[in-house]
C-alpha positions in Angstrom: 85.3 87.3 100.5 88.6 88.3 102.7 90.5 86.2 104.6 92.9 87.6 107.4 96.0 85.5 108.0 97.9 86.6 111.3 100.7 84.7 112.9 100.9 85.5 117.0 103.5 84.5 119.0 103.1 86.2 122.6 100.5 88.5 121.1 98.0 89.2 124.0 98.7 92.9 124.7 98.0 93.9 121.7 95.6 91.3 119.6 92.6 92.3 121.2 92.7 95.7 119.8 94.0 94.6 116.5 91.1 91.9 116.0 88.8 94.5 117.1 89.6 96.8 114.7 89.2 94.3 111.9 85.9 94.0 113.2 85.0 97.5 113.3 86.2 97.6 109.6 84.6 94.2 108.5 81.7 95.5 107.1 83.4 98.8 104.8 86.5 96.9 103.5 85.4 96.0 100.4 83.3 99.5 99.5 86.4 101.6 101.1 88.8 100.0 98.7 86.6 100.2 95.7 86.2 103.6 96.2 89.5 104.9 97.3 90.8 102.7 93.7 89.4 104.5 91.8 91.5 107.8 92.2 94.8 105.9 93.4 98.0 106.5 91.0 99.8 103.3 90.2 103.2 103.1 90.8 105.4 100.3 88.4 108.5 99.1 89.2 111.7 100.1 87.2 112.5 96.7 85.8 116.1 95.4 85.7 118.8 97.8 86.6 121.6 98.2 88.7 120.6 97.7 92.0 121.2 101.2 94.8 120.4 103.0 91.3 116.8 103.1 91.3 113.7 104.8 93.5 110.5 103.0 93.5 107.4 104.5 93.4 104.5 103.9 95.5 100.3 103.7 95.0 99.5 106.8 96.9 95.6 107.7 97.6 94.3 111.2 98.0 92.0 113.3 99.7 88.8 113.0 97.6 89.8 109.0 97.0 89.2 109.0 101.1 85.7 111.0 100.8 85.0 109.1 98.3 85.6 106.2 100.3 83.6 107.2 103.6 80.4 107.7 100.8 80.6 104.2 99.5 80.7 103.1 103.1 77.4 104.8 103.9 75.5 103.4 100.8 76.8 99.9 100.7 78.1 99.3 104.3 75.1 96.5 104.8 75.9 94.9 101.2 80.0 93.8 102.1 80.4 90.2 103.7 82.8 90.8 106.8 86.0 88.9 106.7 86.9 86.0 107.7 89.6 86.3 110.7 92.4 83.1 111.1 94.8 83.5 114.2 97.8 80.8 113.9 98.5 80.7 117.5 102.7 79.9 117.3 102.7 78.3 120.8 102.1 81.0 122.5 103.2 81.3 126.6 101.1 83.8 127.7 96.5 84.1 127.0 96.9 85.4 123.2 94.8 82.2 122.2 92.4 83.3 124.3 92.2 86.6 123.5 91.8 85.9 120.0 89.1 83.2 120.8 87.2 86.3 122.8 87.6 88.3 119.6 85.5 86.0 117.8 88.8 85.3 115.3 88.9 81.6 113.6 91.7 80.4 115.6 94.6 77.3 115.5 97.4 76.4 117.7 100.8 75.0 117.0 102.5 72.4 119.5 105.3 74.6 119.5 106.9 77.5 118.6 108.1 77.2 114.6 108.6 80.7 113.6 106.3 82.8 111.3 106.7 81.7 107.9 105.6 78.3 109.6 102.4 79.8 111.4 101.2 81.3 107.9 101.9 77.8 105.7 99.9 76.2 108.7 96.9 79.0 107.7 97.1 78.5 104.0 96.8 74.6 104.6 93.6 75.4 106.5 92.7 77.8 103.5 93.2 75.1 100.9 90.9 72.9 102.6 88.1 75.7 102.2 89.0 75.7 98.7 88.7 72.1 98.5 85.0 72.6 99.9 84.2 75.3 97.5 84.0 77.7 100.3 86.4 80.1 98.7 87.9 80.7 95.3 91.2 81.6 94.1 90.0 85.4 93.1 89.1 85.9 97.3 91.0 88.6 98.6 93.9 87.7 101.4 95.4 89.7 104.0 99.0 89.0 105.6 98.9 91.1 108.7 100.5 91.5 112.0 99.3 91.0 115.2 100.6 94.3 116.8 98.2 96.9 114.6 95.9 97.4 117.4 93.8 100.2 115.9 95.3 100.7 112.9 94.2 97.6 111.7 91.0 98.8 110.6 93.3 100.9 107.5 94.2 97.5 106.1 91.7 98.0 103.3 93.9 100.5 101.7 95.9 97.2 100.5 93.0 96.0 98.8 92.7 98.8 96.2 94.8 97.6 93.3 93.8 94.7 93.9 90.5 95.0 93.0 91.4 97.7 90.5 93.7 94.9 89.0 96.6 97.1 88.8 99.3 94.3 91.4 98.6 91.2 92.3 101.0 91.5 95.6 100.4 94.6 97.6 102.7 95.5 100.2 102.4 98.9 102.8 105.3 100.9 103.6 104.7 102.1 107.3 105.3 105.1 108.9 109.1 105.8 109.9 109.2 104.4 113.6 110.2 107.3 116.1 113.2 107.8 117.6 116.1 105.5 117.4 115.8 102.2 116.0 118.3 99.4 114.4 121.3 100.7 112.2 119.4 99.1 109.0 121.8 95.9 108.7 118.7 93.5 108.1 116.8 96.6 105.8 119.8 96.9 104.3 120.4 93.1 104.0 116.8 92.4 102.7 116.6 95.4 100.1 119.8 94.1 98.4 118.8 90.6 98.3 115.2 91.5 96.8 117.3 93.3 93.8 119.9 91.2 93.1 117.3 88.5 92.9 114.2 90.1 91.9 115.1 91.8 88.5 116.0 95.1 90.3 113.1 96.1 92.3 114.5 98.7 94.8 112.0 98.3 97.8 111.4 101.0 100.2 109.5 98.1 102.7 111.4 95.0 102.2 110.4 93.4 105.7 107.2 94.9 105.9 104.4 92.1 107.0 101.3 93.5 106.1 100.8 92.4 102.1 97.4 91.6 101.0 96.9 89.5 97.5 94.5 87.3 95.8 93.9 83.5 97.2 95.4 82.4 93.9 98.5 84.2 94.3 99.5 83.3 97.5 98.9 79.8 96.1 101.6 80.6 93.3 104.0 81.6 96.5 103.2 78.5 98.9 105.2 77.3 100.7 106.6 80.3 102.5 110.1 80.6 103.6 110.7 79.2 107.2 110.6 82.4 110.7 111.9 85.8 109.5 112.9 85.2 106.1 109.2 85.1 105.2 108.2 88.2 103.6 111.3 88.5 101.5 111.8 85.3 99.9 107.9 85.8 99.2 108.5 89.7 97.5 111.4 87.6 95.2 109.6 84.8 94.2 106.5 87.3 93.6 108.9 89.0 91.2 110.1 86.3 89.7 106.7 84.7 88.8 106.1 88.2 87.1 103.6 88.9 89.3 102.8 93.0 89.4 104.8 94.0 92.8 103.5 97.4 94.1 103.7 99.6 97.7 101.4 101.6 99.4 101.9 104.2 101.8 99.4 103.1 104.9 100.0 104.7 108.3 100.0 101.9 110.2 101.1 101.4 113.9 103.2 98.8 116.0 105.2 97.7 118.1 109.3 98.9 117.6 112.4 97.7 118.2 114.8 99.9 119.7 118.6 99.7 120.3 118.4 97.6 123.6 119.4 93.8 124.2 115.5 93.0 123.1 116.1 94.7 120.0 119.3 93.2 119.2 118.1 89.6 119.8 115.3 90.1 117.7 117.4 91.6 114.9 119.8 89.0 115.3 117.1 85.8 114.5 115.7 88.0 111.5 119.6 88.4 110.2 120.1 84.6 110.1 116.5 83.9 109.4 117.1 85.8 106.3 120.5 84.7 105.0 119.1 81.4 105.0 116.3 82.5 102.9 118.8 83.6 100.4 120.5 81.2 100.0 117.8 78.8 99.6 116.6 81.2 96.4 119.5 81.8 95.6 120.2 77.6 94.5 116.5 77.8 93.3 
């Protein structure tokens, strides 16, 4: 089985499209995945080095591996159990609860708001107790993703590939450049340093990226999660440290940006101190 995790926080515009798509791509995400591993090229990460000094490579699919993909879909579409969808509602002021109810998603609500890193420990609780019920095992398939992929979500099976070709055990996508003018790269910055120094010189080209996909048994290994923004770093650092097989994958997702206004800023500001307190917290670990 796959399990989709996604923490919303204010989330209504663009949920419904993102469940939607998960639901559009329920049935194919096992057979598109399968197919598309089979041509994929690995990339491994450089090992210890001095960090700024190294380029990582990246799993990248081709053409045929997508043809492929679209055959297996046709011949096995009916034989791949959809997902199952979990929405961690983070106290949320405006309908996304609702929304996500009307998208037929699994669905549970904090009493207030406690940042993302909370929302997805919340999830994995609710996961362990499906465990505990034999309902799912540790080799089920997991999927990290944000709420704001509208139709793009349905490419989240790209993630899955080596996974089930058992080439990573933490797969993380590198998204499309965002147009125009964005941050000036402080928190990037920030977050790529720290997951060098502290990973054994892995130079990623996504540190901050939230849409990861892994096995139930090693997100287990990297429970609990590190409190709000600080999340998907301290989780890529204690991935590497665990010698678990790190990898990224080029998927041309879509969201929402942040530009250079007072929204922006605000938002970059809680991810800066959200993430030096992640560091330090690995860094006495």
């Amino acid at each position: 089985m796959t399990v989709v995790l996604i923490a919303a926080h204010n989330e209504a515009k663009y949920i419904g499209a993102t469940l939607a798509a998960l639901r559009d791509m329920n049935m194919e995400t096992l057979a598109m995945a399968e197919a598309s591993a089979g041509s994929a090229e690995a990339g491994v990460p450089a090992g210890p080095a001095e960090c700024g000094s190294i380029e990582s490579e990246a799993l990248i699919g081709n053409a045929k591996a997508a043809e492929n993909a679209k055959t297996a879909v046709a011949a096995r579409s009916t034989q791949t159990q959809a997902p199952r969808i979990i929405v961690i509602d983070d106290a949320s002021t405006d309908n996304t609860a609702e929304v996500a109810l009307a998208n037929a998603a699994e669905l549970y609500r904090l009493p207030k708001n406690s940042g993302k890193g909370a929302a997805l420990n919340h999830g994995f609780a609710e996961l362990a107790e499906s465990i505990r019920m034999d309902e799912l095992s540790d080799d089920d398939l997991v999927l990290l993703l944000d709420a704001d992929l509208g139709e793009s979500a349905d490419l989240a099976w790209q993630l899955l590939a080596p996974l089930i070709r058992s080439e990573a055990d933490l797969a993380i996508a590198i998204m499309p450049s965002p147009p125009g003018a964005g941050g000036f790269g402080l928190v990037k910055n920030l977050a790529r340093l720290a997951i060098c120094e502290l990973g054994s010189g892995f130079e990623a080209q996504a540190p901050l990226s939230g849409q990861r996909a892994m096995r139930l048994g090693t997100l287990r290994q990297l429970m609990p999660l590190a409190e709000g923004y600080g999340v998907e770093v301290a989780m890529t650092i204690k991935a590497l440290r665990a010698n678990l097989r790190v990898i990224e994958v080029p998927v041309n997702f879509k969201h929402r940006y942040t530009t250079r206004n007072l929204t922006g800023f605000i938002h970059r500001g809680k991810q800066y101190l959200d993430l030096k307190k992640a560091i330090r917290k690995l860094k006495r670990a």
